[in-house]
N, C-alpha and C positions, 0 to 999 in steps of 0.2 A: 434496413431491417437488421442488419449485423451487429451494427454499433450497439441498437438497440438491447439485441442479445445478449452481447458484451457488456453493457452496461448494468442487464438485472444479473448477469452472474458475477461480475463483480461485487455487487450489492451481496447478495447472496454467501458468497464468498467472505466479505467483511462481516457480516452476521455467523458466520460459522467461528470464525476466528474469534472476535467477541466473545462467542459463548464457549470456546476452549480455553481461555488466559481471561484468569480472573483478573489481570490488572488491565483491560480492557473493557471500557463501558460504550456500548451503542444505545439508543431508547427506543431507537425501533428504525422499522425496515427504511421509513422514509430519511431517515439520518443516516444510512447505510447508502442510501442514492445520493444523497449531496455528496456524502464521503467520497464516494467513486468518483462524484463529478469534479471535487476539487482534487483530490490525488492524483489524478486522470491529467489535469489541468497542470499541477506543479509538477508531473513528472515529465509533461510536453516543454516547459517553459523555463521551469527554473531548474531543472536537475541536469540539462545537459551542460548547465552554464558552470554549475556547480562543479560537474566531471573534469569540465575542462580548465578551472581552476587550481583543483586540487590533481592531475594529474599526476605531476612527480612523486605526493605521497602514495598514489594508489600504486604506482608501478613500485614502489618500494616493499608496500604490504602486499601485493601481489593479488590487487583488488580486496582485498579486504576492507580497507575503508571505505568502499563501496555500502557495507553495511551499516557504517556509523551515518554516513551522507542519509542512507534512506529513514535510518532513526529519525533523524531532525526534523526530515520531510516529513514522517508519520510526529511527528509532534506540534509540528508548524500548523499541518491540517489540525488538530484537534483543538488549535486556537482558533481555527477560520468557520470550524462545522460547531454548531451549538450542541448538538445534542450523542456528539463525540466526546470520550476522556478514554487520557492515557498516565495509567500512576507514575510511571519512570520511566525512564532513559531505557531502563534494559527491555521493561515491556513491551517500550514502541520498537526495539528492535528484536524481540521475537515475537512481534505483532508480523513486521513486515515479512519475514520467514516465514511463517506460518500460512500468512495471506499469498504470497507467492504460491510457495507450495497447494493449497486448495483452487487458486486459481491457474495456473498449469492443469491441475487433476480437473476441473469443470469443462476449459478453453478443450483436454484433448478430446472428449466426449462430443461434445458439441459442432467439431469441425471435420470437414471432410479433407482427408487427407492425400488428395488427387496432385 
């Protein structure tokens, strides 16, 4: 039932996002749930592989390219979800700021913090 949770407020969350940055397009909530589900998916699979590639630049930026990595991710998803678009480069990357940020603010509400 958690995942489950997690998973409409990520939806939720990517719909919010969407509707603050015009150079983001969702078509609707059900293209907000594959979003989550393949983001969700590339962030399990391909991003750690990705971290640990680009190590040495990221200890140089001092994680910063940590941001450009997640850009690509949120652009890679927008070729894999149909009814996802992202105008630019810089979009998807305050797309994924954005989307962080709202889903922190959702996940603290929702969780018991025992």
């Amino acid at each position: 039932m958690k995942t489950f949770i997690n998973w409409v407020i990520s939806a939720v969350a990517i719909i919010i996002a969407a509707y603050v940055l015009p150079g983001v397009n969702v078509d609707g909530f059900l293209a907000a749930l594959v979003l989550a589900v393949v983001l969700g998916a590339i962030n399990a699979f391909i991003k750690p592989i990705i971290l640990f590639l680009t190590f040495p630049i990221n200890i140089v930026t001092l994680g910063l390219f940590t941001l450009v990595i997640n850009a690509a991710l949120v652009i890679l998803a927008s070729y894999i979800v149909p009814g996802f678009s992202v105008a630019s480069f810089w979009w998807a990357m305050l797309f994924s700021i954005v989307l962080s940020f709202v889903t922190t603010v959702f996940s603290s509400f929702g969780t018991d913090n025992k």
